[in-house]
C-alpha positions as CSV (number, residue, x, y, z in Angstrom):
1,X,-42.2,-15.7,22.0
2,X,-39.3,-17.6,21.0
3,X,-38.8,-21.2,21.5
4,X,-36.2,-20.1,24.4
5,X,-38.9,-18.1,25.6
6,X,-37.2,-14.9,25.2
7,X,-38.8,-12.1,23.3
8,X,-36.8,-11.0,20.6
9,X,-36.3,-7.3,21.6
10,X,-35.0,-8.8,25.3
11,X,-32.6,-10.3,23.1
12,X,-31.8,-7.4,21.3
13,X,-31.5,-5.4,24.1
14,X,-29.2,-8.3,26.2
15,X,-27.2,-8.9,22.8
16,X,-26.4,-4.8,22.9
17,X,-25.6,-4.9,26.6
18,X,-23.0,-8.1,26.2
19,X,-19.4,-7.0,26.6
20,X,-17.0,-7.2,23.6
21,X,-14.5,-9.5,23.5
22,X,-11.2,-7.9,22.4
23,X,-10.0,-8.7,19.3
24,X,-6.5,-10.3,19.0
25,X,-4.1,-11.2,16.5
26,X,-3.5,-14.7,16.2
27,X,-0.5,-14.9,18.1
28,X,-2.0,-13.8,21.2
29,X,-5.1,-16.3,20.8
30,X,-2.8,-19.2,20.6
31,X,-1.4,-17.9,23.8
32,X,-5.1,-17.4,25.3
33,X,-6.9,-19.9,23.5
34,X,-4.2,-23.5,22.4
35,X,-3.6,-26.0,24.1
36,X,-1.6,-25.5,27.3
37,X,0.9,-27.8,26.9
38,X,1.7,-27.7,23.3
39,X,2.2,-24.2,23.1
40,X,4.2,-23.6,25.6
41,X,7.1,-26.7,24.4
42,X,6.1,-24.9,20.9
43,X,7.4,-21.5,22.3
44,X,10.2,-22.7,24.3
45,X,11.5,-25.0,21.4
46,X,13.0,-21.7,19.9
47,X,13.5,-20.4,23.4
48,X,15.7,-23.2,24.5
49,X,17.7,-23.3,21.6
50,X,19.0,-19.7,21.6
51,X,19.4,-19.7,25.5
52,X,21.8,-22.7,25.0
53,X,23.5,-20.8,22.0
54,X,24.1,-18.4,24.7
55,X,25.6,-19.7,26.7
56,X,27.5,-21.8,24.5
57,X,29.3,-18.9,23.9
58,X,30.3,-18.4,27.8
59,X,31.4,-22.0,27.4
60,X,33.3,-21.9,24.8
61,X,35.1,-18.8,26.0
62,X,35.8,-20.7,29.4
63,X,37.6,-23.7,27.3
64,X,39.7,-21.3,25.4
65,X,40.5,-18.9,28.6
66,X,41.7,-22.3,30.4
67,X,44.3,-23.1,27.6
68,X,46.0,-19.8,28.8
69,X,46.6,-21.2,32.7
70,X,44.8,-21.7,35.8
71,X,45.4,-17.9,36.9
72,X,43.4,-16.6,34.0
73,X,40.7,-19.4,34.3
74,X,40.3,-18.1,37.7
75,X,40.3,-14.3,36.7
76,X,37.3,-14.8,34.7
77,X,35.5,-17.3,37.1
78,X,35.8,-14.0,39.9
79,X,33.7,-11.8,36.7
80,X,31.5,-14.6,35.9
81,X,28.9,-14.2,38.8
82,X,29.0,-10.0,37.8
83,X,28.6,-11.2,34.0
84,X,25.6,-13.6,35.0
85,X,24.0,-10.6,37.4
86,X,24.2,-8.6,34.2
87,X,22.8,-11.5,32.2
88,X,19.8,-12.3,34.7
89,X,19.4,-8.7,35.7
90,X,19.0,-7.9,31.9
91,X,17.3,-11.2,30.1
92,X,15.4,-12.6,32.8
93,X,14.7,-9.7,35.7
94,X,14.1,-6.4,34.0
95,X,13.4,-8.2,30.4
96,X,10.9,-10.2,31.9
97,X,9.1,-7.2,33.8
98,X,9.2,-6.0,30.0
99,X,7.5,-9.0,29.0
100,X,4.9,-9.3,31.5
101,X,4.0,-5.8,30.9
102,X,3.2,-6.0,27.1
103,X,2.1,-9.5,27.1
104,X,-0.9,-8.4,29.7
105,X,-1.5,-5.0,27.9
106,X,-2.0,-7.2,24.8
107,X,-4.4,-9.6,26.5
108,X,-6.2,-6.6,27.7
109,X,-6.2,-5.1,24.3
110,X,-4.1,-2.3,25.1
111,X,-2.2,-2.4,22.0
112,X,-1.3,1.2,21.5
113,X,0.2,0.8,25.3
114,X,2.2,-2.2,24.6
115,X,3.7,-0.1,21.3
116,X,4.6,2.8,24.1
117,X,6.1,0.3,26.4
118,X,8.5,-0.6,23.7
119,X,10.3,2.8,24.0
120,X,9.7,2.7,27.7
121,X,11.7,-0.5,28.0
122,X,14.7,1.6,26.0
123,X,14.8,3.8,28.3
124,X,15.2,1.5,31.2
125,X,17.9,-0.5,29.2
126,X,20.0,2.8,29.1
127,X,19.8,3.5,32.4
128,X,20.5,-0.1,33.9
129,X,23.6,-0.1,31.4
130,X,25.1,3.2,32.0
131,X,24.8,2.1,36.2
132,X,26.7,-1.2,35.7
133,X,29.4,0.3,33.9
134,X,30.3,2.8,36.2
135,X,29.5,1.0,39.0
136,X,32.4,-2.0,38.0
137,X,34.7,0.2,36.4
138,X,35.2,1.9,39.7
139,X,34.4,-0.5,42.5
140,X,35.7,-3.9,40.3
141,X,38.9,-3.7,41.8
142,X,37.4,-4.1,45.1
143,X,34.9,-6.7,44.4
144,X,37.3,-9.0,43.3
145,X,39.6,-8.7,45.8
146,X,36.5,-9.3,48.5
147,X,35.7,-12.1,46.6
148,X,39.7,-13.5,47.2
149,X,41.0,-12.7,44.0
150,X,44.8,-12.0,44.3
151,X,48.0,-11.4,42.2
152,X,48.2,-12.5,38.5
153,X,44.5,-14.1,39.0
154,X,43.1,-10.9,40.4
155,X,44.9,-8.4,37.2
156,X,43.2,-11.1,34.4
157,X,39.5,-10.7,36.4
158,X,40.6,-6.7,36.7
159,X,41.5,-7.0,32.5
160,X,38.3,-8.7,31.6
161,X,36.1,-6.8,33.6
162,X,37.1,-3.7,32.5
163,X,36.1,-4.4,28.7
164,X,33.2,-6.2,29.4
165,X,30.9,-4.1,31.5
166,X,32.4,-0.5,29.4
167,X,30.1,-2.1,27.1
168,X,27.2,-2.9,29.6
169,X,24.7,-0.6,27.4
170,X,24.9,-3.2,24.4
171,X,23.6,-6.1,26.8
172,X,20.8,-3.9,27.8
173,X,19.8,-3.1,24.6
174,X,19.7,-6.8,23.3
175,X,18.5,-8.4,25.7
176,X,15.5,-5.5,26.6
177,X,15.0,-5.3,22.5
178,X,14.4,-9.6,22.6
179,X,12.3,-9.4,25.8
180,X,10.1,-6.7,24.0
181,X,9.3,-9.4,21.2
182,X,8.9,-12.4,23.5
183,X,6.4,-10.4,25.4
184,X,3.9,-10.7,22.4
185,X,4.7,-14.3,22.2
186,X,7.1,-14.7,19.1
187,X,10.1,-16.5,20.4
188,X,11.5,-17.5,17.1
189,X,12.7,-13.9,15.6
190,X,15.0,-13.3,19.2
191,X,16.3,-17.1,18.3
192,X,17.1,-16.5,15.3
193,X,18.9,-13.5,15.9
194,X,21.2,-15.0,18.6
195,X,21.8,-18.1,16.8
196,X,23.0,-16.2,13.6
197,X,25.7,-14.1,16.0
198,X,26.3,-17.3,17.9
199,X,27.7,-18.7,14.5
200,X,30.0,-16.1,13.9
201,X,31.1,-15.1,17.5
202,X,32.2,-19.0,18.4
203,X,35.2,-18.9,15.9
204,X,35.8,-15.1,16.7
205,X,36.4,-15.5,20.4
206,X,39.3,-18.1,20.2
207,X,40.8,-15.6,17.2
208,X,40.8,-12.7,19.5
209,X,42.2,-14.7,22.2
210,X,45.1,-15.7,20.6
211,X,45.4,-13.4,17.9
212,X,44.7,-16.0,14.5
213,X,45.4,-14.7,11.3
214,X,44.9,-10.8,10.9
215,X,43.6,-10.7,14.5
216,X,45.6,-9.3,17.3
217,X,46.4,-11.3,20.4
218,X,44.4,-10.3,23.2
219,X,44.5,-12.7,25.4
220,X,41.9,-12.9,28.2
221,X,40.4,-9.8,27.0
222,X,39.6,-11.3,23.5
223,X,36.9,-13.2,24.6
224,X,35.3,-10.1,26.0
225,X,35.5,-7.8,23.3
226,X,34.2,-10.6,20.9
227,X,30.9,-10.8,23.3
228,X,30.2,-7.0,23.0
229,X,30.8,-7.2,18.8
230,X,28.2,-10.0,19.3
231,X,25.8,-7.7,21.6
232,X,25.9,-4.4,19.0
233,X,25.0,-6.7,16.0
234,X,22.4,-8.4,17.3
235,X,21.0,-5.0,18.9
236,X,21.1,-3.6,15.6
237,X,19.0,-6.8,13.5
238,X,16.1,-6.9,16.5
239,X,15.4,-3.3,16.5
240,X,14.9,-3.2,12.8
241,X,12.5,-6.2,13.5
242,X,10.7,-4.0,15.4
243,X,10.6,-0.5,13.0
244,X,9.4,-2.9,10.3
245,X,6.0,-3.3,11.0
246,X,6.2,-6.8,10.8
247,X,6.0,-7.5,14.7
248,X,2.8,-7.2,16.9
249,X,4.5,-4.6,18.6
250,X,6.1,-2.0,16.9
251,X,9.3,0.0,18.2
252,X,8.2,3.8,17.2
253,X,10.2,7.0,18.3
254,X,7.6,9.8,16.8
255,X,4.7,11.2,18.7
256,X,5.8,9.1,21.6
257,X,5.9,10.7,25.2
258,X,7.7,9.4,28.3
259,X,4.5,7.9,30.7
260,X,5.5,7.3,34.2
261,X,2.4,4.2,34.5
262,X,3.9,2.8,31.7
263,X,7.4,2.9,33.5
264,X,5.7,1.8,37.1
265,X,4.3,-1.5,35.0
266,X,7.7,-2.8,33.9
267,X,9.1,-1.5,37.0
268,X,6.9,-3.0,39.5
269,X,7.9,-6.4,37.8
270,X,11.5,-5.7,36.9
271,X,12.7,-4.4,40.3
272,X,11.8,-7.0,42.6
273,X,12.7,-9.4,40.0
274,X,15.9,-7.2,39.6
275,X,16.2,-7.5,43.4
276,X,15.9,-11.2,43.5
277,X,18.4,-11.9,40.8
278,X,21.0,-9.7,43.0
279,X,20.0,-12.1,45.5
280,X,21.0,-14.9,43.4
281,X,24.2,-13.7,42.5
282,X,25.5,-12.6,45.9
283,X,24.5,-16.1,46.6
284,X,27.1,-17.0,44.3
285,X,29.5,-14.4,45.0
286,X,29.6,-15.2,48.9
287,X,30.3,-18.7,48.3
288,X,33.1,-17.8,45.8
289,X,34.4,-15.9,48.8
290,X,34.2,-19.1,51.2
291,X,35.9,-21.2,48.3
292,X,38.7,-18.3,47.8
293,X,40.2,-19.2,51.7
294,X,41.2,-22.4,49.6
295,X,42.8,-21.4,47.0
296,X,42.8,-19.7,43.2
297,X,42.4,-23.6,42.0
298,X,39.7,-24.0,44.2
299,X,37.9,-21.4,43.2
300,X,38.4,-22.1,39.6
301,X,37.0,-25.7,40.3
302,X,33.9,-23.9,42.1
303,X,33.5,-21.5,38.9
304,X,33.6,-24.0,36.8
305,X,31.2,-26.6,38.5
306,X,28.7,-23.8,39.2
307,X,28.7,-22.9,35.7
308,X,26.5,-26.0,35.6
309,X,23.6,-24.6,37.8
310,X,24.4,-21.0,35.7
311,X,23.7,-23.5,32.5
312,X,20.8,-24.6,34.5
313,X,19.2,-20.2,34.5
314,X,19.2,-20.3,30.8
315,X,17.7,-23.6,30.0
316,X,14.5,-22.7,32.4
317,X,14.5,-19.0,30.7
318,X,13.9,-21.1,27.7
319,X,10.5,-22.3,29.1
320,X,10.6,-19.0,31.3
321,X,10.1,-16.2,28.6
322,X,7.0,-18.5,26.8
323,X,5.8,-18.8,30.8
324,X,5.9,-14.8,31.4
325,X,3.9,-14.2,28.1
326,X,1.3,-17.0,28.4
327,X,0.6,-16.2,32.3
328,X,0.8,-12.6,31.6
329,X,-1.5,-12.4,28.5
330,X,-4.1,-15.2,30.5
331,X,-4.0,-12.8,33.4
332,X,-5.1,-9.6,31.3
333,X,-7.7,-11.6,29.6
334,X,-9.2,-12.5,33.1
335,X,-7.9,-16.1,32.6
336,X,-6.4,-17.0,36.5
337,X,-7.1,-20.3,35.9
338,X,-5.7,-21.2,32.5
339,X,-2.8,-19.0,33.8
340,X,-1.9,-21.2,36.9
341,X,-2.5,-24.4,35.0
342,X,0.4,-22.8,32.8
343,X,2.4,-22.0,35.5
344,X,2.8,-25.9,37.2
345,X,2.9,-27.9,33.5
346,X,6.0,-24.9,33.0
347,X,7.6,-25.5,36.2
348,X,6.9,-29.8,35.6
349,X,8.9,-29.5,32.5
350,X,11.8,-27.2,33.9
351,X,12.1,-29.9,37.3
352,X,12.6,-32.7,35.3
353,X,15.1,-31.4,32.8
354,X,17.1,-30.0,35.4
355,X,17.1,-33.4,38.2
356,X,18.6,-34.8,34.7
357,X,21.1,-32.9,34.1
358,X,22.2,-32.6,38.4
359,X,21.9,-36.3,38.3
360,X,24.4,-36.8,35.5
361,X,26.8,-34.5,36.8
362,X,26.5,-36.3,40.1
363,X,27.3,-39.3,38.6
364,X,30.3,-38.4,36.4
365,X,31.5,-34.7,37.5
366,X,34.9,-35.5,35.5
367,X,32.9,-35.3,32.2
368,X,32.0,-31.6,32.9
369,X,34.9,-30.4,34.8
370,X,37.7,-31.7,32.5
371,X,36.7,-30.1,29.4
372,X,38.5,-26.8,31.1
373,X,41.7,-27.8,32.9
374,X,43.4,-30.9,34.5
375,X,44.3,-29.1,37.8
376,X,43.6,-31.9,40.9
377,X,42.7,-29.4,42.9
378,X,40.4,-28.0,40.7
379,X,39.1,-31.6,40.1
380,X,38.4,-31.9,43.4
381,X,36.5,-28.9,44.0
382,X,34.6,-28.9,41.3
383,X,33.9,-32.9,41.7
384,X,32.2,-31.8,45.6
385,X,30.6,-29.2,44.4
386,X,28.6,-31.5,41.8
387,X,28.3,-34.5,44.0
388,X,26.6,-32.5,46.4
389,X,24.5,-29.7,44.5
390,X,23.8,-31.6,41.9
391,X,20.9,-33.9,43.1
392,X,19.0,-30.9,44.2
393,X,18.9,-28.9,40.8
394,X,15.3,-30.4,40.4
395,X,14.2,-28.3,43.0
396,X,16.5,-25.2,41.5
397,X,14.9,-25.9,38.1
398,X,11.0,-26.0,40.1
399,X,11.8,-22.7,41.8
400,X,13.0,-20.9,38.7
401,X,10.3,-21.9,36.5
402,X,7.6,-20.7,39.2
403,X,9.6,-17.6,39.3
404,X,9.3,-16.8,35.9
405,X,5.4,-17.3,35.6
406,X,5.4,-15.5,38.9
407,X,6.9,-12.5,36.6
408,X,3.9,-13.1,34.3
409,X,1.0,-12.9,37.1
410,X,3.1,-9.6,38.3
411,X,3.4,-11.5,41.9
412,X,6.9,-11.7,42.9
413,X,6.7,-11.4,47.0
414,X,6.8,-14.8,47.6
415,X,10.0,-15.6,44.8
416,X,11.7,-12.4,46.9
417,X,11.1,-14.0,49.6
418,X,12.3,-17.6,48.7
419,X,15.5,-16.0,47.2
420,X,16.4,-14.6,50.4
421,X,15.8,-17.5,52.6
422,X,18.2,-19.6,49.5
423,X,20.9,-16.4,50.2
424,X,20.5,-16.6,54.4
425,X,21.1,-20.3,54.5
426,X,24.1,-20.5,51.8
427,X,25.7,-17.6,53.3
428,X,25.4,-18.5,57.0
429,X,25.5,-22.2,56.5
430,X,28.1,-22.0,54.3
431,X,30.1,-20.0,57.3
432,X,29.3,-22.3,59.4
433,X,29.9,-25.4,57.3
434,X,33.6,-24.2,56.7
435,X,34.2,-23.0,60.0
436,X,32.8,-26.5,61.5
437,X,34.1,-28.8,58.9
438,X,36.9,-26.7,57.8
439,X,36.1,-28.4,54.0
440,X,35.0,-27.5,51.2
441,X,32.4,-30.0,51.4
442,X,30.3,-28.7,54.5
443,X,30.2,-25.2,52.5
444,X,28.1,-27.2,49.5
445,X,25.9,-28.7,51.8
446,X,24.5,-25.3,52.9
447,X,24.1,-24.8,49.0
448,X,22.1,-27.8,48.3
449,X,20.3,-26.9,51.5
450,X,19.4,-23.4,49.9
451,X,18.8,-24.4,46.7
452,X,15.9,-26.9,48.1
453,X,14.5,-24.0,50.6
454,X,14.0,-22.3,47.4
455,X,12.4,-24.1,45.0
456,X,10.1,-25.6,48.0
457,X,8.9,-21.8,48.8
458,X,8.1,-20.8,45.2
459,X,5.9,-24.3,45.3
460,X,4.1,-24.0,48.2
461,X,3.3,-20.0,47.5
462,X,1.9,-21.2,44.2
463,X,-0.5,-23.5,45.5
464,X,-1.9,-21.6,48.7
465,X,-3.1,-18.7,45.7
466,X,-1.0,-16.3,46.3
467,X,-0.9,-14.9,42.9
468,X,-5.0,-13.8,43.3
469,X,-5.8,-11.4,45.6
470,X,-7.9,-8.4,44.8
471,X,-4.9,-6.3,43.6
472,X,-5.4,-7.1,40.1
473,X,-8.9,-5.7,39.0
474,X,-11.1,-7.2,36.4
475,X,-13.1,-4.9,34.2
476,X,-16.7,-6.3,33.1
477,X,-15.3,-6.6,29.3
478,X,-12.6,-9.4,30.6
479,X,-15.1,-10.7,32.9
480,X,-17.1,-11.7,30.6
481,X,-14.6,-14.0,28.7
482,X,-14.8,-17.6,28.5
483,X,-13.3,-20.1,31.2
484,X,-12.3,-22.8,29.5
485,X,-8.7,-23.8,28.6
């Protein structure tokens, strides 16, 4: 006998019975086995900084636009919300069903599977692109009018749009290509990428706009066709990333075959997360439609203060894409409870970024507003939008965050859900608001409303557990794993 009082051949025979632990590269250990809160602000560092770059470039597109006249400004504030659905649908809905499903097949050491789902993800960028540009090269015209565009504002929106979404297919490729890479954790190579075109495509856009040096004058199409050059290079430098063999995952076209469960796991994240980000941006649209009965200034003040809370998507996506790929590869290795303790220090982060950025444009809306026209009466809108919205962005910022990780445990119900309450009580309220108040003010109220319903769902779905339920089996090999964070 041993001094455990074990014989050694029961220990033998226990020792050969013990489950392996999977082995991992050290990337995904740090996302199974670091400290919680250390990785994830170590991940969304990089994250941050290239979601900013981003939309930096929307930004400085919007200041340049507004120096050609308060028609224009409002031409692109109608395309903005299609843009952002786009954007969302792309980066953060579809890209972060991408995610999810590579980060938990490389917690589950599926790695072969998570190479396939690269290709998989392609596929589903081409198709998502292709739909988006027919669908707004046809039906724009329409849209815009719904949304109470009209005359020369209505032909810039019509001009914009038109270039922008016939080259939808780039943004589905870069951002499906970046979400890819995020999934197996490495946030700095999609930063780096973005930052790099960022530096070239600021001085670009304002070039093509007004035609400097050898550049033609293209006017409110110029910042458009300086995004897309900006999509196609940075398309091109991430997926030879991904054919070098330098990544975890490896982007391979050979000996490769199309695998409908491989499609169903992105899918099963990507389309309700899809669906929820439509939500979102009819949200948006509907109240550009209540603003319109006021005005194009008005809803140029609207578009611009709004641009705020669309400044607000990309900041959480910062701490969301390090979210999806640490709750996602915790969940394949059986960790629920490392994974939720993610999920709230995440979402903690995200709340109190975003309260201090609503608060200060509470306080001072004029900062924000009059970097992109003078107009009073876009002033004004823009001024109640902010007073009003802006103290609730905490709750936004809560809301998103918990969405995100909710993309990484593959449980999305509950965000559908919360989104659709957020879209019933800004689109009715609003109604009502305006019809009642017959102000612009009464229409914001519902927003601030909705924005709160929101966040306060995702929270309270979160804690009651609804992320583990018996859908998500655990095989004896990730049982067996350590509990510990």
């Amino acid at each position: 006998m041993t001094l455990t009082g074990v014989a050694p051949s029961q220990s033998a025979s226990a020792a050969a019975k013990a489950p392996e632990r999977p082995r991992y590269d050290l990337r995904t250990r740090a996302l199974i086995d670091g400290p919680i809160a250390v990785t994830l602000i170590r991940l969304a560092t990089p994250n941050m900084l290239v979601m900013l770059a981003q939309t930096s470039v929307g930004l400085v597109e919007t200041y340049f636009v507004g120096k050609l006249g308060t028609d224009p400004l409002a031409g692109v504030a109608l395309v903005f919300p299609i843009v952002m659905l786009m954007q969302m649908m792309s980066a953060g809905a579809m890209g972060g069903g991408i995610s999810s499903a590579i980060a938990r097949a490389l917690g589950a050491g599926r790695g072969a599977d998570a190479d396939a789902l690269a290709l998989h993800a392609l596929v589903i960028a081409l198709v998502f692109g292709v739909t988006f540009m027919v669908v707004l090269l046809l039906g724009g015209r329409w849209l815009y009018i719904a949304m109470g565009g009209s005359g020369a504002s209505l032909a810039a929106a019509l001009t914009y749009s038109h270039v922008i979404f016939t080259g939808a297919i780039l943004v589905w490729l870069f951002n499906s290509l970046a979400n890819v890479i995020r999934g197996s954790g490495n946030m700095m190579v999609p930063a780096l990428v973005t930052c790099a075109g960022v530096v070239v495509l600021i001085p670009l856009s304002p070039c093509l706009i007004f035609g400097l040096g050898p550049l033609p004058r293209l006017g409110v199409a110029g910042g458009a066709v300086a995004v897309l050059i900006y999509y196609a290079a940075g398309s091109v430098m991430l997926a030879l990333y991904l054919r070098s063999g330098r990544s975890v995952v490896r982007l391979g076209l050979r000996g490769l075959r199309l695998r409908w469960p491989l499609f169903r796991d992105i899918l099963r994240v990507g389309a309700v997360a899809a669906l929820i980000t439509a939500q979102t941006n009819l949200t948006i649209a509907v109240a550009t439609g209540l603003v319109g009965a006021f005005g194009p200034a008005a809803i140029a003040g609207y578009g611009t203060g709004s641009r705020l809370e669309y400044l607000l998507i990309p900041l959480v996506f910062g701490l969301g894409g390090p979210l999806v790929a640490m709750v996602g590869t915790n969940i394949g290795a059986g960790r629920s409870d490392r994974a939720l303790r993610v999920a709230w220090i995440g979402a903690a982060i995200a709340a109190g970024l975003c309260e201090l950025i609503g608060l200060c444009a509470a306080a001072a809306p004029h900062a924000w507003l009059s970097l992109f026209d003078s107009d009073p009466a876009m002033l004004d809108a823009g001024s109640r939008y902010l007073h009003v919205v802006g103290p609730v962005y905490g709750l936004f910022g809560l809301g998103m965050a918990l969405y995100f990780a909710s993309q990484g445990a593959g449980r999305l119900l509950w965000p559908l859900l919360a989104n659709l309450a957020r879209l019933l009580i800004a689109a009715d309220g609003g109604w009502l608001g305006l019809h009642w108040s017959g102000s612009l003010t009464g229409v914001f109220v519902a927003m601030a409303v909705a924005l709160a319903a929101f966040g306060l769902i995702n929270a309270a779905a979160v804690a009651a557990g609804v992320w583990f339920t018996p859908r998500i089996p655990r095989t004896p090999a990730v049982a067996a794993l350590p509990r510990s964070s």
